[in-house]
BALONU-170069 format. One record per residue (C-alpha): residue number from 1; x, y, z; residue in three letters. Coordinates in steps of 0.5 Angstrom, whole numbers, padded with zeros to 4 digits. Example, Ala and Ser with C-alpha at 12.3 -4.5 7.8 and 13.67 -1.06 7.14 Angstrom:
 num    px    py    pz residu
   1  0025 -0009  0016    ALA
   2  0027 -0002  0014    SER
% end
This chain:
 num    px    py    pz residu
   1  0167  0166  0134    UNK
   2  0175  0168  0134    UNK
   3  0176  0167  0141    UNK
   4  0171  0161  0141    UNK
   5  0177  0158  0135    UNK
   6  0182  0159  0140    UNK
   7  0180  0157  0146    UNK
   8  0178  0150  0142    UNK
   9  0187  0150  0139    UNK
  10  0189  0151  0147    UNK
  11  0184  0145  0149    UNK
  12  0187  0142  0144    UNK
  13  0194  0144  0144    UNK
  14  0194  0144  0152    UNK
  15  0189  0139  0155    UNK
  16  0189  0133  0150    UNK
  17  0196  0135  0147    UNK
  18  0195  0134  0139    UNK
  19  0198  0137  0135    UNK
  20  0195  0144  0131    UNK
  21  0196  0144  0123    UNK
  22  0200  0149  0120    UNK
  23  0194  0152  0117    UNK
  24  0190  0151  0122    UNK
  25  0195  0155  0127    UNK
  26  0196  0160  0120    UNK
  27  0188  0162  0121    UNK
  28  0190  0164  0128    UNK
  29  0196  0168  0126    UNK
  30  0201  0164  0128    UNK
  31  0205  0160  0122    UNK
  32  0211  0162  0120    UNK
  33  0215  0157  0117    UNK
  34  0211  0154  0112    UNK
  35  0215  0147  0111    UNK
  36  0212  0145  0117    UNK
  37  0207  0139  0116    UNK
  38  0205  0142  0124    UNK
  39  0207  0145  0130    UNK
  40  0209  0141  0137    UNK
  41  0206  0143  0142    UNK
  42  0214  0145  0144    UNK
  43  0213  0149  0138    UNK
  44  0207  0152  0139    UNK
  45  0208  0154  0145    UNK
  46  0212  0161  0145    UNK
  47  0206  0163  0141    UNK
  48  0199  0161  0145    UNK
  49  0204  0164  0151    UNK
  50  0204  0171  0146    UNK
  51  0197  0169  0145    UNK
  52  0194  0168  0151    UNK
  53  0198  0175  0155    UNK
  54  0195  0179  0148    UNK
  55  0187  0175  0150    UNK
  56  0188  0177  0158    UNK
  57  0190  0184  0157    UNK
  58  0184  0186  0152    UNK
  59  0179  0182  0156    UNK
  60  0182  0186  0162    UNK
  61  0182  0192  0159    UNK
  62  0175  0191  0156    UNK
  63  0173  0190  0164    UNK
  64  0177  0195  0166    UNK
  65  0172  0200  0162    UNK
  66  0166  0197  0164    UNK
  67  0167  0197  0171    UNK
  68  0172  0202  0172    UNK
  69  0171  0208  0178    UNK
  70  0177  0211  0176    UNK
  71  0183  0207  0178    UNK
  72  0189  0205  0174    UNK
  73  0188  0198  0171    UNK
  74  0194  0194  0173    UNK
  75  0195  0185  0171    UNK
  76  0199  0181  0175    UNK
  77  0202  0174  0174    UNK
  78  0206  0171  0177    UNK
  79  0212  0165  0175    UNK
  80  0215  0160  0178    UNK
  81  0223  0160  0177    UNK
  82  0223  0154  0172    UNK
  83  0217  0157  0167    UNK
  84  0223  0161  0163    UNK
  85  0219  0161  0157    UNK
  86  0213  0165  0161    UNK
  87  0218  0169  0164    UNK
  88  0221  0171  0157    UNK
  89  0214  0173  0154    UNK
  90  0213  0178  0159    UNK
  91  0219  0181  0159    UNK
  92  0217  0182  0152    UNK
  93  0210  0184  0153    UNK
  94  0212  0189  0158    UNK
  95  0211  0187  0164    UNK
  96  0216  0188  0169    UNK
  97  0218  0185  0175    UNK
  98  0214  0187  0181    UNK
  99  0216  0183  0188    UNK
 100  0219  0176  0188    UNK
 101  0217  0170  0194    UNK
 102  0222  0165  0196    UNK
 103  0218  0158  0198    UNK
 104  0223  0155  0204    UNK
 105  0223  0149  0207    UNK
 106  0225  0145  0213    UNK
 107  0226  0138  0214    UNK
 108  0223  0136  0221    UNK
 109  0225  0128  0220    UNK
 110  0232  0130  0221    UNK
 111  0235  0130  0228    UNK
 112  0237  0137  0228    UNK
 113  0234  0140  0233    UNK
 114  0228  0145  0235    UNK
 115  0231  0151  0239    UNK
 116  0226  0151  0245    UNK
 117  0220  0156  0244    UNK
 118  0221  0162  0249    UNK
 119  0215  0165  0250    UNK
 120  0215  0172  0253    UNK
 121  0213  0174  0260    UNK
 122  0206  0173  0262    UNK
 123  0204  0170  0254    UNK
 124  0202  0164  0253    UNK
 125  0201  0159  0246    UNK
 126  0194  0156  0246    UNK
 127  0192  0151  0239    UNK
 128  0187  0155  0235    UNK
 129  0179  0154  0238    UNK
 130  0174  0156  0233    UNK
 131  0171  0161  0240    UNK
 132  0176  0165  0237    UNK
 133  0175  0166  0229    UNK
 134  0172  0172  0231    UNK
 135  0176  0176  0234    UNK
 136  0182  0172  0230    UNK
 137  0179  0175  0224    UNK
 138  0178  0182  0227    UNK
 139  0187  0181  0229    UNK
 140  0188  0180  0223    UNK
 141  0184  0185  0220    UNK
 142  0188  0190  0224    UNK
 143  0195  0188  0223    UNK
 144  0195  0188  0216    UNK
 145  0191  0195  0215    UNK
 146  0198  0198  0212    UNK
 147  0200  0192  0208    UNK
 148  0201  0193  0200    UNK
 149  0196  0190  0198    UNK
 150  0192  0188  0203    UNK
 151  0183  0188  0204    UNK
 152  0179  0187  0210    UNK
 153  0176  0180  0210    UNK
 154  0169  0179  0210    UNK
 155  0166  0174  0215    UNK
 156  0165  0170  0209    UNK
 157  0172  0169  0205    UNK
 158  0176  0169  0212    UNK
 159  0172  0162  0213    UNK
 160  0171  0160  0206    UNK
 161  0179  0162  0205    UNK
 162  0182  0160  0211    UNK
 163  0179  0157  0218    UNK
 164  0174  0154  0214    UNK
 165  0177  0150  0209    UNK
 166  0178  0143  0209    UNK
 167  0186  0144  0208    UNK
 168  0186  0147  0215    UNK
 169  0188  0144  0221    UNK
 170  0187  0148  0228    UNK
 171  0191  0143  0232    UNK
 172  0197  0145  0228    UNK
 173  0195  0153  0229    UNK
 174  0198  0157  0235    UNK
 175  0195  0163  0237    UNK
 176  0199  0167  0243    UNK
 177  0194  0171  0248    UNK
 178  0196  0174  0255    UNK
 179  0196  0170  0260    UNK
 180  0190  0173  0264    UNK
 181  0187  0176  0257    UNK
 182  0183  0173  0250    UNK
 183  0187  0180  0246    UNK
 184  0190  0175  0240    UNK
 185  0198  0178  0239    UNK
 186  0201  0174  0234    UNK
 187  0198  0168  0231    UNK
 188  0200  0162  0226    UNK
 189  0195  0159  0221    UNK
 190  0197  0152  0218    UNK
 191  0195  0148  0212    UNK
 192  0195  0140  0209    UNK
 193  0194  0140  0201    UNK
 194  0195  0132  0201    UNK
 195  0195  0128  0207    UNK
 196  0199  0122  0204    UNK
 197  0201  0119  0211    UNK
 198  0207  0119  0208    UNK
 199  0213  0125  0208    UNK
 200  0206  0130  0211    UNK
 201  0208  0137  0208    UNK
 202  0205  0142  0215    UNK
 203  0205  0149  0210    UNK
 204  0205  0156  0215    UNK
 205  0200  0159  0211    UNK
 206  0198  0166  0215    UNK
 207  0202  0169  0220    UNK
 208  0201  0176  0223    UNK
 209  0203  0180  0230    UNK
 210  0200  0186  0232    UNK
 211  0204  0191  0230    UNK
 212  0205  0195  0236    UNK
 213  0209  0188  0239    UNK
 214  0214  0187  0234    UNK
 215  0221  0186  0235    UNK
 216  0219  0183  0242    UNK
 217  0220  0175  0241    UNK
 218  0213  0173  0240    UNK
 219  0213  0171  0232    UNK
 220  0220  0167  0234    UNK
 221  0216  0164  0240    UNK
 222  0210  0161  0236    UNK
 223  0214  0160  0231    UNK
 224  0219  0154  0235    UNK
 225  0213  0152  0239    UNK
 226  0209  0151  0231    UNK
 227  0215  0147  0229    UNK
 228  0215  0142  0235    UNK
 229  0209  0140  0235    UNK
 230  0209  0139  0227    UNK
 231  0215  0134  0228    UNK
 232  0211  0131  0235    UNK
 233  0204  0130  0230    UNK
 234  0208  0126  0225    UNK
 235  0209  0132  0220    UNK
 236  0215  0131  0215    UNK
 237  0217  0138  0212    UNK
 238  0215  0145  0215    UNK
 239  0213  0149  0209    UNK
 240  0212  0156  0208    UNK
 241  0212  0162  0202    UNK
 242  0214  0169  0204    UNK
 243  0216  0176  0201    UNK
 244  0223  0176  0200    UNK
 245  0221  0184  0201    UNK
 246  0219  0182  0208    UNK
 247  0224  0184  0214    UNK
 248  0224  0177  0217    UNK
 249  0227  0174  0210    UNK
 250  0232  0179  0209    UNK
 251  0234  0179  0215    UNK
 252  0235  0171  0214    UNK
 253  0230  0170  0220    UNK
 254  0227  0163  0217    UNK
 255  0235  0160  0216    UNK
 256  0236  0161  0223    UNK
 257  0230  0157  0224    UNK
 258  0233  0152  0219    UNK
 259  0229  0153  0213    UNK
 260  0233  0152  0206    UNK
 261  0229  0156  0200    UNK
 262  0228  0152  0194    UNK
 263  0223  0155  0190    UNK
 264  0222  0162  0188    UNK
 265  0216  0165  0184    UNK
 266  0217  0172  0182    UNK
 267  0210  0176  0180    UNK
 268  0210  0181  0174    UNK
 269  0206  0187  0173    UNK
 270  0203  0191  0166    UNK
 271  0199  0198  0166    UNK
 272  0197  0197  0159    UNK
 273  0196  0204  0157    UNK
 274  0190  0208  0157    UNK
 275  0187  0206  0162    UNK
 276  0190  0210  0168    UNK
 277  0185  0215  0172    UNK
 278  0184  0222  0168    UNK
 279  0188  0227  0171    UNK
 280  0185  0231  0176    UNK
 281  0181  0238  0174    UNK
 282  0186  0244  0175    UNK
 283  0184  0248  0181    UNK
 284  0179  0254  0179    UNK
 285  0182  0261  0179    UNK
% end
């Protein structure tokens, strides 16, 4: 009932943004000024932020002890760097601050020009065909094996998630393949959220090079290539996000191909207590 209670403020508060009364806020824990006739939206907010950490992190740890096998419980949110209000309560729920990505960008309706994709010897880039979904999926499973983080996709995810979604246009997807083999060794998947018609927005949504062919070209390659046709097929900005952790952004690959950051998102990680696995039993004598 107390949960039901909260979740109709937040509608209230958040989608239909009436004001909570002060009694009304009181009962849930929140008052502490009684001069107040009610609290703002504005006002409230500190609160149901607090809230809402407190509600996912016992519904989280609740789960956690249903379903666990044994693995530490770790929650995960992720900020944007104009949400200093969310930023601020978790710094003050014990949350730290794991890894942040930086979203760049490249206007593609300037004249500056593309440098002209060099493709490495005996490569060639072909636009994304559906005959290899299959083997791109199998790619990509092996170049991200050792990342932090990373899980096979299934069949089913791979399509419902990626080339299967309505956002996803193969004729703006680059794969690179030998000139006389089917073995993908690097690839760049792109995606459209809106098609406005009008200052079009081409995200660089998943990329990948098999790990044993890095440092040879074939990213830069595919990616040049990627952000000609994006300008030829009418695109007005080239998009993507990437970990600032990631070699080729410290390494400031992506300012060189002419992307600028403009938005940071920042993930913050919590390990509630008491629910990391039970230590191993001592060895016998």
């Amino acid at each position: 009932m107390q949960d039901d209670r909260f979740a109709s403020l937040v509608e209230r508060l958040v989608v239909e943004q009436v004001p909570i009364g002060v009694e009304e806020a009181r009962e849930q824990g929140s008052a502490r000024s009684q001069d107040a006739e009610a609290l703002t939206p504005h006002q409230c907010q500190i609160w149901m932020v607090h809230r809402l950490l407190e509600w996912c992190r016992d519904t989280g740890v609740r789960r956690h002890r249903e379903l666990s096998d044994g693995t530490l419980l770790e929650l995960h949110v992720r900020t944007h760097h104009g949400q200093a209000w969310l930023a601020g309560a978790l710094d003050t729920a014990g949350y730290r601050r794991e890894r942040s990505h930086w979203g760049m960008r490249r206007d593609l309706g300037t004249p500056q020009p593309i440098a002209a994709p060099a493709m490495p010897p005996g490569t060639a880039v072909m636009p994304f065909d559906d005959a290899f979904d299959a083997q791109l999926l199998a790619a990509r499973n092996v170049i991200f094996a050792d990342h932090r983080g990373s899980l096979p996709m299934t069949t089913r995810t791979w399509r419902h998630t990626i080339t299967g979604s309505p956002y996803f246009r193969p004729e703006s997807s680059f794969l690179l393949l030998p000139e006389h083999g089917q073995e993908i060794l690097c690839y760049l998947l792109c995606t459209e959220l809106t098609d406005t018609r009008t200052d079009r927005e081409l995200y660089l949504a998943n990329a990948g090079t098999r790990p044993a062919l890095h440092g040879r070209g074939l990213y830069r390659a595919v990616f040049t290539h990627t952000l000609a046709r994006a300008r030829a097929q009418g695109y007005r900005w080239a998009v993507l996000d990437v970990d600032s952790k990631n070699p080729m952004a410290a390494g400031g690959f992506y300012e060189r191909m002419g992307l600028q950051r403009f938005r940071t998102w920042t993930t913050y990680v919590h390990a509630p207590s008491g629910t990391a696995p039970p230590p191993a039993p001592s060895p016998g004598p």
